[in-house]
VEXDOMI-165300 format. One record per residue (C-alpha): residue number from 1; x, y, z. Coordinates in pm, whole numbers, plus 32768, in hexadecimal, padded with zeros to 4 digits. Layout:
<recs>
[rec NUM,[X,Y,Z]],
...
</recs>
This chain:
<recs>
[rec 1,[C88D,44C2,09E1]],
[rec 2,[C975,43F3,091F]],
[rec 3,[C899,4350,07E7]],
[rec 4,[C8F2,41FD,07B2]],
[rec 5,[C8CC,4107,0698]],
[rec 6,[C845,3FAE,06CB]],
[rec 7,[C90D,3EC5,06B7]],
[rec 8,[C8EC,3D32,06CE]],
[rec 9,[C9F3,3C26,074A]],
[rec 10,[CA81,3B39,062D]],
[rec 11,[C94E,3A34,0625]],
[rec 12,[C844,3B98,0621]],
[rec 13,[C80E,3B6B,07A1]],
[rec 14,[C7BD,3C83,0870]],
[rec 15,[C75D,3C43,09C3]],
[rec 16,[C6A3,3D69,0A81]],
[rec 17,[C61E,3D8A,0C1E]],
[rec 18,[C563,3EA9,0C9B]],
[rec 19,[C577,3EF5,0DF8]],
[rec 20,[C4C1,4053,0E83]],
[rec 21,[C4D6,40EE,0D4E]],
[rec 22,[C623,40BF,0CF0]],
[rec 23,[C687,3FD5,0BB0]],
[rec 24,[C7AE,3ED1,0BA9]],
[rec 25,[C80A,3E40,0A65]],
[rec 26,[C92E,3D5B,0A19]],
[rec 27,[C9C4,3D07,08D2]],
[rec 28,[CAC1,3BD9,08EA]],
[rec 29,[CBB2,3B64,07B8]],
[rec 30,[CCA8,3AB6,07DA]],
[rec 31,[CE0A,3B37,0792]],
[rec 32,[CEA9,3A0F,06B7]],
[rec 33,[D006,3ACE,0664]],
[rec 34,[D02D,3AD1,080A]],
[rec 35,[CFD3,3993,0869]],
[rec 36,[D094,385F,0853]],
[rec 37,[CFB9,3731,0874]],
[rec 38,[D0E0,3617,0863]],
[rec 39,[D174,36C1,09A4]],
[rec 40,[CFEA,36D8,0A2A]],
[rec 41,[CFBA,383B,0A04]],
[rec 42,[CE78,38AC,096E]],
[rec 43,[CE59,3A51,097D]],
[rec 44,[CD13,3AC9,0966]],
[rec 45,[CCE7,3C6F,0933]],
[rec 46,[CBCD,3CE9,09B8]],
[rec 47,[CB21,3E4E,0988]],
[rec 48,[CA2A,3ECE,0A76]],
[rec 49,[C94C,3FEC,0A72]],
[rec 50,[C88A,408C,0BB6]],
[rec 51,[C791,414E,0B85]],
[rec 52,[C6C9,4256,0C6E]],
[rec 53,[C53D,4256,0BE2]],
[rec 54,[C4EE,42F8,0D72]],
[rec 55,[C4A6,4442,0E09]],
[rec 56,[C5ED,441F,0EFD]],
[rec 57,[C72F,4457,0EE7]],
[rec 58,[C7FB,42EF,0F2A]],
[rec 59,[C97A,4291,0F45]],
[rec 60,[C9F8,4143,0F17]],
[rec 61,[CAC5,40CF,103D]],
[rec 62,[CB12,3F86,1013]],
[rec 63,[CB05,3E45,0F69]],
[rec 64,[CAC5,3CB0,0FA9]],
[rec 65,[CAFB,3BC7,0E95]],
[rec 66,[CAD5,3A5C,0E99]],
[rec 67,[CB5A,399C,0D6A]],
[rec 68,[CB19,3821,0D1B]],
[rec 69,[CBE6,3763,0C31]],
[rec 70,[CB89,3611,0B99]],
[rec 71,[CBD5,353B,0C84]],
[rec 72,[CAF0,35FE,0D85]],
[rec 73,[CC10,3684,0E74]],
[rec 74,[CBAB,37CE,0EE6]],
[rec 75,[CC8F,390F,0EFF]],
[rec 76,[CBFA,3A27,0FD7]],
[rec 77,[CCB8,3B89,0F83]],
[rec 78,[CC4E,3CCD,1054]],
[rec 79,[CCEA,3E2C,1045]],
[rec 80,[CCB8,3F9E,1023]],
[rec 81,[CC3A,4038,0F14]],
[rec 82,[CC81,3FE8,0DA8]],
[rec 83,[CD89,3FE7,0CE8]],
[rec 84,[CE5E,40DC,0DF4]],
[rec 85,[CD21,41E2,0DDF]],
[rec 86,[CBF3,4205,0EB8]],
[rec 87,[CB00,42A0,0DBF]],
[rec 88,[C9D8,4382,0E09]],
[rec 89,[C89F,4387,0D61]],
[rec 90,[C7D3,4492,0D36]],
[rec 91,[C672,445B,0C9B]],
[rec 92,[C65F,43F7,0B4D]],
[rec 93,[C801,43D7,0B4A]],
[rec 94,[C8A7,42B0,0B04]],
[rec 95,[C9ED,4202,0B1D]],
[rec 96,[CA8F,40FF,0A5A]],
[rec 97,[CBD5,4023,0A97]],
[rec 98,[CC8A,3EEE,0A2A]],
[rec 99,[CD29,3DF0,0AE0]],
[rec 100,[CD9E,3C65,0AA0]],
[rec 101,[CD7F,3B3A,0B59]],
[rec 102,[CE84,39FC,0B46]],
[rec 103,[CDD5,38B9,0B3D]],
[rec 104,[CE9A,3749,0B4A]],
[rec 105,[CD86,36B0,0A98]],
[rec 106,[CCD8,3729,0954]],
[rec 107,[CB86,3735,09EB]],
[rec 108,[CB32,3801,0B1E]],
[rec 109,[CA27,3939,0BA0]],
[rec 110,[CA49,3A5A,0C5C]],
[rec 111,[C939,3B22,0D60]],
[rec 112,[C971,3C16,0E73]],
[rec 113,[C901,3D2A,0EE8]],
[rec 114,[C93E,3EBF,0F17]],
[rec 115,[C93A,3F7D,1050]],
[rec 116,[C8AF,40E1,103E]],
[rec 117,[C866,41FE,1116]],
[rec 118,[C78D,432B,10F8]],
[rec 119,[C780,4495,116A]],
[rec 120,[C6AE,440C,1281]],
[rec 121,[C7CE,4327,12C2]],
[rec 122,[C6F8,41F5,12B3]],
[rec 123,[C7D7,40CA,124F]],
[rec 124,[C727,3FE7,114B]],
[rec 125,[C782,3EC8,1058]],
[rec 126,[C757,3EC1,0ECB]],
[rec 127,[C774,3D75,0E09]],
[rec 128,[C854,3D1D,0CE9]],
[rec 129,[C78A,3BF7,0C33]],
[rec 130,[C826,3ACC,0BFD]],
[rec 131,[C8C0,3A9F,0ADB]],
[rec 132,[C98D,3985,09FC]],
[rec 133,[CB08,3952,09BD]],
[rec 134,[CAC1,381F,08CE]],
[rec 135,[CBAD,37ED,07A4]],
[rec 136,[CAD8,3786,0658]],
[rec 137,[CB15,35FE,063F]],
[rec 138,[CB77,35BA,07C3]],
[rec 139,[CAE2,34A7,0876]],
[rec 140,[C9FC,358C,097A]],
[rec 141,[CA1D,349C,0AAB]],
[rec 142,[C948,34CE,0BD4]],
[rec 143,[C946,33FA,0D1B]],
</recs>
């Protein structure tokens, strides 16, 4: 098992879900040098760990994501895996990636969901929490 380091997005926030034993934290910052808000692009980095606190072994298959940006239009992104791997988790193993999300506003949130299977072959979903994409200083607007 990989040990990891805690880490926290730019404004300290962590944002943790457990589902059946295994852990889902996300750490957002936002990645100022890549974004370019007077062409509306806002970049957020985000860095997510799984980990497996169970007594099976798991393997994520897929993923759902639904992002918000401010002005409350909803983007709903599915796929396999992450990041191009599907990752297997024995007990007390975890696995950490980073990814980014593009935002046309400076505010926004993400939440979604994992699919994962088990030896048994028993489908099941994990949550990601929701979490914040909000730039210190923007105007947070909500409908």
């Amino acid at each position: 098992m990989q040990r990891m380091r805690r880490r926290r997005g730019q404004d300290g926030s962590a944002y943790e879900a457990r589902t059946r034993d295994i852990v889902v934290r996300v750490f957002p910052v936002y990645a100022a040098e890549e974004s370019s808000p007077e062409q509306g692009l806002y970049l957020w980095s985000y860095t997510v760990e799984i980990e497996n606190h169970g007594v099976e072994t798991v393997t994520l298959i897929s993923r759902r994501w639904s992002i918000t940006d401010g002005f409350n239009r909803v983007n709903d992104v599915e796929g396999s895996g992450v990041v191009g791997e599907q990752p297997e988790l024995k007990p007390r193993e975890a696995f950490r990636y980073v990814s980014n999300c593009p935002l046309p506003t400076p505010s926004g949130a993400m939440k979604g969901s994992y699919s994962m299977i088990n030896a048994d072959g028993e489908v099941f979903d994990v949550e990601i929490p929701e979490f914040s994409l909000h730039l210190p200083g923007a105007a947070l607007k909500i409908n």
